[in-house]
C-alpha positions in Angstrom: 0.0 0.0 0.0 1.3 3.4 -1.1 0.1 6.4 1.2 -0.2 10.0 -0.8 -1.0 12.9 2.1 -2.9 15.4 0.5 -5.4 15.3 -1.7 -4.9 18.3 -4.0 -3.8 18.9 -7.3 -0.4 17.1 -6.2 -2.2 14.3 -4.6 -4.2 13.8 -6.9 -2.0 14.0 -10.0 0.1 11.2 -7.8 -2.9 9.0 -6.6 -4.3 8.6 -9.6 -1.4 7.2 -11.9 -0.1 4.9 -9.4 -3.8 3.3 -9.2 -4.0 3.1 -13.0 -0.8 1.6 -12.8 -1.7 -1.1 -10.8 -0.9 0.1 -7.3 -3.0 -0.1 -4.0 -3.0 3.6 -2.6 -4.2 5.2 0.2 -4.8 8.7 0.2 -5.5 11.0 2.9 -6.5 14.4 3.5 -8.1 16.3 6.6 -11.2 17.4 4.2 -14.1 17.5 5.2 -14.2 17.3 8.7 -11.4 20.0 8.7 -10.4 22.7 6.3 -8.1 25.0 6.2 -8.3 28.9 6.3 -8.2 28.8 2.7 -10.2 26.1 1.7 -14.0 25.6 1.4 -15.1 23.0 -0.9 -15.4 19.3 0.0 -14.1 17.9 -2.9 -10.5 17.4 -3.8 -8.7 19.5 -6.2 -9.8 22.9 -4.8 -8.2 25.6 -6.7 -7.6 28.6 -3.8 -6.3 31.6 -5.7 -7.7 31.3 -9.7 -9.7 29.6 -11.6 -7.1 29.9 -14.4 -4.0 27.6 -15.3 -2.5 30.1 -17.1 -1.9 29.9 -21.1 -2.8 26.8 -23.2 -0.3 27.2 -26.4 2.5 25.3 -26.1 4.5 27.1 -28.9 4.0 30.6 -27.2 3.6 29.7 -23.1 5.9 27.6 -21.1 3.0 26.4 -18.9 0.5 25.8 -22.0 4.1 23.0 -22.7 3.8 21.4 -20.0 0.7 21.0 -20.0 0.8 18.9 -23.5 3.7 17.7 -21.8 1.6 16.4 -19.1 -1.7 15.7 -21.4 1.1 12.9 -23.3 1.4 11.3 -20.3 -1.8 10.8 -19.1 -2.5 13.9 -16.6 -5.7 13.5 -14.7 -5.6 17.2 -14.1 -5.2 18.3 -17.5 -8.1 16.1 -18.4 -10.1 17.3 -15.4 -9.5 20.9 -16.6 -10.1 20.1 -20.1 -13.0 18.8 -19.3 -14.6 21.7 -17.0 -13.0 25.0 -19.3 -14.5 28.0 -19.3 -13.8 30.7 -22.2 -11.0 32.3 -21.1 -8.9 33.5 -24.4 -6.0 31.7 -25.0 -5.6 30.5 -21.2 -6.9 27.1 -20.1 -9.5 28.4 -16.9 -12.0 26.2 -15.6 -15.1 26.2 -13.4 -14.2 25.4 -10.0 -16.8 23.7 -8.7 -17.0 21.2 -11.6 -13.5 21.3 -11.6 -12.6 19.9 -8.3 -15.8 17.1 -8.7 -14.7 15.8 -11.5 -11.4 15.1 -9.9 -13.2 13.8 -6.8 -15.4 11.2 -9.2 -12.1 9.9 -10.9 -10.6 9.5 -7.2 -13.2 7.2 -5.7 -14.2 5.5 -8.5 -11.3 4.1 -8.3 -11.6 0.5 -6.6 -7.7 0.4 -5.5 -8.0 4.3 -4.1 -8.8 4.4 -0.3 -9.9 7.7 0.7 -8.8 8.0 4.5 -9.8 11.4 6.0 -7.4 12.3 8.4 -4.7 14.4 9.7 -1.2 12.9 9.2 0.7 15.2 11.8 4.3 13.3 11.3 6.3 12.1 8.5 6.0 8.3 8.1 9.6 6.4 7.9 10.3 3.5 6.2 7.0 2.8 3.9 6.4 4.4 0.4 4.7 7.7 0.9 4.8 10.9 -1.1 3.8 14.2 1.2 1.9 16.4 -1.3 0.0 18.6 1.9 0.5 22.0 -0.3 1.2 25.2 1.0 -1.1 25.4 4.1 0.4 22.4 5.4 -1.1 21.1 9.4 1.3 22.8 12.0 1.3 19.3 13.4 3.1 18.1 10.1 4.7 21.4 8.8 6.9 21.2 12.5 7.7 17.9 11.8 9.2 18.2 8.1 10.9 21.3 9.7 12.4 19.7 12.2 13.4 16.6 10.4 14.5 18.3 6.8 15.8 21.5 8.8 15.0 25.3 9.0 11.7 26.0 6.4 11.4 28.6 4.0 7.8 30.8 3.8 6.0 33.2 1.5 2.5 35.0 1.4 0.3 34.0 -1.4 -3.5 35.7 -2.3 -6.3 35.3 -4.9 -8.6 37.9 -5.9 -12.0 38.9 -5.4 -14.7 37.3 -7.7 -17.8 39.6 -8.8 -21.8 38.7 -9.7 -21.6 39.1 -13.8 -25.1 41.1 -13.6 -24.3 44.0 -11.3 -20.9 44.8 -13.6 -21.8 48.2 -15.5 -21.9 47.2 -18.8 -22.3 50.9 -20.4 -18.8 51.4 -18.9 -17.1 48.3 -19.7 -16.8 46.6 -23.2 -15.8 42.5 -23.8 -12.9 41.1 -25.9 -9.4 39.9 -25.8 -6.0 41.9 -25.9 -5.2 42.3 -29.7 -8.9 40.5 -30.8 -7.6 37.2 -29.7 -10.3 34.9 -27.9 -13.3 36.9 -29.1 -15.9 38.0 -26.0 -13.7 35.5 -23.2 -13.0 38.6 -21.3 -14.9 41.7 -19.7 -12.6 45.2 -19.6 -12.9 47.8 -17.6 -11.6 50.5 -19.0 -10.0 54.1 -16.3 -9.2 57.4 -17.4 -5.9 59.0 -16.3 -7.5 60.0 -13.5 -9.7 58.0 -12.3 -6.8 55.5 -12.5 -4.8 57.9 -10.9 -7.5 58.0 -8.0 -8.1 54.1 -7.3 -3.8 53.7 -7.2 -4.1 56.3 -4.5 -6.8 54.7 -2.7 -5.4 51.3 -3.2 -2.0 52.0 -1.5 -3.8 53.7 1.5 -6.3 50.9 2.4 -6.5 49.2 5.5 -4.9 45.6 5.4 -5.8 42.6 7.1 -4.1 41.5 9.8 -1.5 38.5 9.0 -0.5 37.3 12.5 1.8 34.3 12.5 3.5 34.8 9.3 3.5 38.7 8.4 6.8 38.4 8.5 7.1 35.9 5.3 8.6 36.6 1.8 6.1 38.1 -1.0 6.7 35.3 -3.8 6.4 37.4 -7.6 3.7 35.2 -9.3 1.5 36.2 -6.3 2.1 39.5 -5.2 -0.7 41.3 -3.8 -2.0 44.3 -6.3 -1.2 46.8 -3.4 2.2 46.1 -2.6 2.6 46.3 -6.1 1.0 49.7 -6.6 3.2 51.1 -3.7 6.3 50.7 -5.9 5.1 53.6 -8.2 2.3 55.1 -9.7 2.6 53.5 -13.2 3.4 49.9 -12.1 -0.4 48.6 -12.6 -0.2 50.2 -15.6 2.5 48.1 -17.1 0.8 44.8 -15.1 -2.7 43.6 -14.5 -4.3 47.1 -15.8 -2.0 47.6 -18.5 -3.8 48.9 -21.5 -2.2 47.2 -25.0 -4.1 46.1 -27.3 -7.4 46.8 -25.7 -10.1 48.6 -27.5 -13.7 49.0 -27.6 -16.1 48.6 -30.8 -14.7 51.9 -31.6 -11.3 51.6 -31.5 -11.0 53.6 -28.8 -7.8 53.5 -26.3 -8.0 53.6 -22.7 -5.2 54.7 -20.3 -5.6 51.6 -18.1 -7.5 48.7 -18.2 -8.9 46.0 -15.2 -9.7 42.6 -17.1 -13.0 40.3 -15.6 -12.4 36.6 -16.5 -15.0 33.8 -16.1 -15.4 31.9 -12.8 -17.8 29.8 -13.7 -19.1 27.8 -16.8 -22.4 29.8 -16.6 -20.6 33.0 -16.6 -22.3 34.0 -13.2 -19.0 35.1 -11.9 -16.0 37.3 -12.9 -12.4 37.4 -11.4 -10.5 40.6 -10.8 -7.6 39.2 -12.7 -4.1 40.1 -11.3 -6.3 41.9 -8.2 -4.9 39.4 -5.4 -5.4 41.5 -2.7 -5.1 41.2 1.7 -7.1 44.2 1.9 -10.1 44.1 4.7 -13.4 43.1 3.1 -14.6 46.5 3.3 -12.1 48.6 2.3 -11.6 46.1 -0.9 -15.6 46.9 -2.2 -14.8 50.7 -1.3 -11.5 50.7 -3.2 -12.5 48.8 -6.2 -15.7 50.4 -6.5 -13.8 53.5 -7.5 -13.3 51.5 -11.2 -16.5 52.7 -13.1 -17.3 48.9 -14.6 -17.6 48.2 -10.9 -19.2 50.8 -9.1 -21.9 48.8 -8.0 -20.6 45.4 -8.4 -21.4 42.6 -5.6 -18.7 40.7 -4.7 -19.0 37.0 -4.1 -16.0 36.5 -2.9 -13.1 38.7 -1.5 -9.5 38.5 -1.9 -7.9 36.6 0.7 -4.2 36.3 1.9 -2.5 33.3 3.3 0.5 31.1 4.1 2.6 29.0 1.8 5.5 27.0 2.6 8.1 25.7 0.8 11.6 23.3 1.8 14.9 23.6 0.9 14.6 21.3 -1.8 17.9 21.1 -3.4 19.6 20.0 -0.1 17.2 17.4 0.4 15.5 15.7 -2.6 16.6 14.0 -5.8 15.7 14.5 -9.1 13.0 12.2 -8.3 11.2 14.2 -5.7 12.3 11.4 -3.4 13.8 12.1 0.1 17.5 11.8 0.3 17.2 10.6 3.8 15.1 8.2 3.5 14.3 6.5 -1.1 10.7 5.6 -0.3 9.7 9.0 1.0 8.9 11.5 -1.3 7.2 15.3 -1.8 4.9 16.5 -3.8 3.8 20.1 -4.8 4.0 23.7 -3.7 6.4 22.7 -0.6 9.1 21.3 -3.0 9.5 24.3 -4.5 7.6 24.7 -8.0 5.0 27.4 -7.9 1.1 27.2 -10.0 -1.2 25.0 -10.1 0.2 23.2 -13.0 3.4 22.8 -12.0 2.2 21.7 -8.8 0.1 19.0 -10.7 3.0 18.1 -12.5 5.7 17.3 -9.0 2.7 14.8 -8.1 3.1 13.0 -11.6 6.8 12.7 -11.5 6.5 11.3 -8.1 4.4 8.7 -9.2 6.1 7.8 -12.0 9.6 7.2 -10.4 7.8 5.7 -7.6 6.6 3.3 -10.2 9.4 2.7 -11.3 11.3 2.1 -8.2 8.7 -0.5 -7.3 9.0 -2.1 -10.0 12.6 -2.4 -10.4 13.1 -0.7 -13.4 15.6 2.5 -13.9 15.4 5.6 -12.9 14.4 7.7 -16.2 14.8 11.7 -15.2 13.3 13.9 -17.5 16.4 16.5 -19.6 15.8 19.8 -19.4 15.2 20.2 -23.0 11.1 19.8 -21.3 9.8 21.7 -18.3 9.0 18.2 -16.7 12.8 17.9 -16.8 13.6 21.9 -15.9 11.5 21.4 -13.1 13.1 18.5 -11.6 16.6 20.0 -12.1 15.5 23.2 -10.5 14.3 21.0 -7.2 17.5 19.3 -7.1 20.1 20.9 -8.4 22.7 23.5 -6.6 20.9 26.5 -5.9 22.0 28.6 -2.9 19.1 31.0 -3.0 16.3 28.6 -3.5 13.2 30.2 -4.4 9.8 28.9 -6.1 9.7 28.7 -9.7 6.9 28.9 -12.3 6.8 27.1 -15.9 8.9 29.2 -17.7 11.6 29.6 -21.2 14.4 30.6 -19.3 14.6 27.4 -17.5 14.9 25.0 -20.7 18.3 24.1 -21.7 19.7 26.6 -24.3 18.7 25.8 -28.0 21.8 24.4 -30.1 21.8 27.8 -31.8 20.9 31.3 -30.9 17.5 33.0 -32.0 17.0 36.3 -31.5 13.4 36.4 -32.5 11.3 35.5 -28.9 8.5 34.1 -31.3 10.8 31.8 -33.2 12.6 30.5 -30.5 9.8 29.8 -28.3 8.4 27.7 -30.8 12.1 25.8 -31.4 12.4 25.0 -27.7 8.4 23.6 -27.6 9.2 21.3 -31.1 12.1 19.6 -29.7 10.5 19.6 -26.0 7.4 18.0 -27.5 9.8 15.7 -29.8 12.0 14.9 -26.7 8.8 14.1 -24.7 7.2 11.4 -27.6 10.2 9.2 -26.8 10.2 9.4 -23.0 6.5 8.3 -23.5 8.1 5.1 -25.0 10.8 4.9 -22.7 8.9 5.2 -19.7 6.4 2.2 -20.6 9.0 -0.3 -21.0 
């Protein structure tokens, strides 16, 4: 029997392929007689911060690689969110509710899955386990990996609020994509200098919420909260989540800033604030982004909410493998090894399983290269790195093409061919 701890995107990704390929597993997870602050739903899965996993083109997006990456090698996530999209442009978003269902029906529909809920609170020794417990880890447990792998490193993460689609002012607001692309996905909100000018002042006065324990923690990039952001200058959102290029009404006309509203749900019921993580109080987040004109009346059904997320010191204690170097039949999963989105979470949890897999059935290990981001990935958890830090899906962590393109475009699309080449014969290898 194989334990997986966690049942999130990690430990589900994990779960899941080492059932279908064969295995007795036993996954646990504290939901639903406990959640966590972040959590809410009782299914597994539960996206916290977005309902988007980012862009879906593999020639133009790192993470749209990996996910046909992942798709090749049989990703129950990437089917789940196939499965449950919402229009979102050329990003792969998904409805959250169905989302995190569908994941739950594949997991106990499984006969050789047993759902245990509980609350691991210590690392087991000596029996195949992989720890995929995410970034709001049990104190129980997250002081017992701490003590046992050594000192823990910690940053804040936030999602944004989520508005009702009917009480968005249309009359000041006008759908489409940046540059026409994805035809009516997204709702824009268009600001004049200054009324842009007037919310960025607002913004970076607003009250905060408390953060108690950990408001000491690192701000990671990828999540950083839209007023920290704004405090670094006047023009930053400008040149981030309200930036204005290749936005334009029926008209043609040009705005100085723009706030996009993505679908939440399939129904379209619900729009998120994208890029507007926030850890403002409840209150002062309506008052402040009221102040955009789109949303002047808007109700919010949800509000942007702060919390922890912890990572290890990977390099100094897994292998390539995700596997403990302490201990070969203990391995992590997730957020807390060090790979930061949903999808890259997603994909830890299928590399454990596969080299878990392997080792049990006595077959060689077979690492990814990092000429794919499965491989890039692994080699950022593992290799030497004395300023460890979470890392996202990205380019610049492929190896280097055999020659030099200057052209972004062309070169994206170079790496993705021979990533996508490379990953057709580890499909092969890996089934042998």
């Amino acid at each position: 029997m194989i334990k997986v701890i966690g049942a999130g995107l990690a430990g589900c990704e994990a779960a899941y392929f080492l059932a279908e390929a064969g295995h007795e597993v036993q996954l646990c997870d504290i939901k639903p007689s406990r959640f966590t602050p972040a959590h809410s739903d009782k299914n597994f899965g539960e996206l916290v911060c977005s309902n988007s996993l980012k862009g879906n083109d593999p020639f133009t997006n790192a993470c749209g690689l990996l996910k046909q990456e992942m798709r090749e090698l049989g990703s129950l996530i990437i089917e789940a969110a196939d499965a449950t999209r919402v229009p979102a442009g050329g990003a792969l978003a998904v409805d959250r509710a169905l989302f995190a269902r569908y994941i739950t029906h594949k997991i106990r529909s499984r006969g050789n899955i047993k759902v245990v809920c509980e609350e691991v609170k210590e690392l087991p020794s000596g029996e195949w386990c992989i720890v995929a417990t995410g970034p709001l880890t049990c104190d129980a447990l997250a002081c017992d990996i701490k003590a046992k792998l050594g000192g823990d490193l910690h940053f804040y993460d936030a999602s944004a609020p989520i508005v009702a689609r009917d009480s968005i002012d249309m009359s000041r607001a006008f759908f489409g994509d940046r540059y026409g692309r994805g035809g009516d996905d997204y709702i824009n909100c268009p600001m004049t200098k200054e009324e842009y000018e007037l919310f960025v002042r607002e913004l970076t006065g607003a009250e905060r919420a408390v953060l108690h324990d950990f408001e000491r923690g690192e701000i990671f990039e990828g999540c950083m909260p839209l007023e920290v952001m704004a405090a670094r200058g006047e023009q930053t959102l400008r040149f981030g989540p309200f930036k204005p290029v290749g936005l334009r009404d029926s008209q043609g006309n040009k705005y100085y800033a723009v706030l996009q509203l993505r679908k939440e749900n399939a129904e379209g019921q619900a729009y998120n604030l994208v890029g507007c993580q926030t850890n403002l109080k409840f209150l002062e987040q309506k008052r402040v982004f009221s102040l955009i004109p789109a949303l002047k009346n808007a109700q919010f059904l949800r509000y942007g909410v702060m919390h922890r997320n912890t990572y290890i010191n990977s390099p100094d204690h897994l292998n390539a493998d995700f596997s403990y170097k302490a201990d070969p039949k203990l391995f992590f999963a997730g957020q807390m090894t060090g790979v930061e989105g949903y999808v890259e979470s997603a994909a830890s949890g299928l590399l454990c399983a596969l080299h878990m897999h392997r080792k049990l059935c006595g077959k060689a290990p077979a690492i990814p290269a990092n000429v794919c981001v499965l491989g890039a990935l692994s080699a950022h958890i593992s290799g030497a790195n004395q300023n460890f830090t979470p890392m996202n899906a990205n380019f610049g962590i492929l190896k280097a093409g055999d020659r030099r393109i200057r052209d972004k475009k062309a070169r994206y699309t170079c790496l993705a061919t021979r990533s996508l080449g490379y990953i057709a014969g580890y499909k092969l290898l890996i089934k042998d």
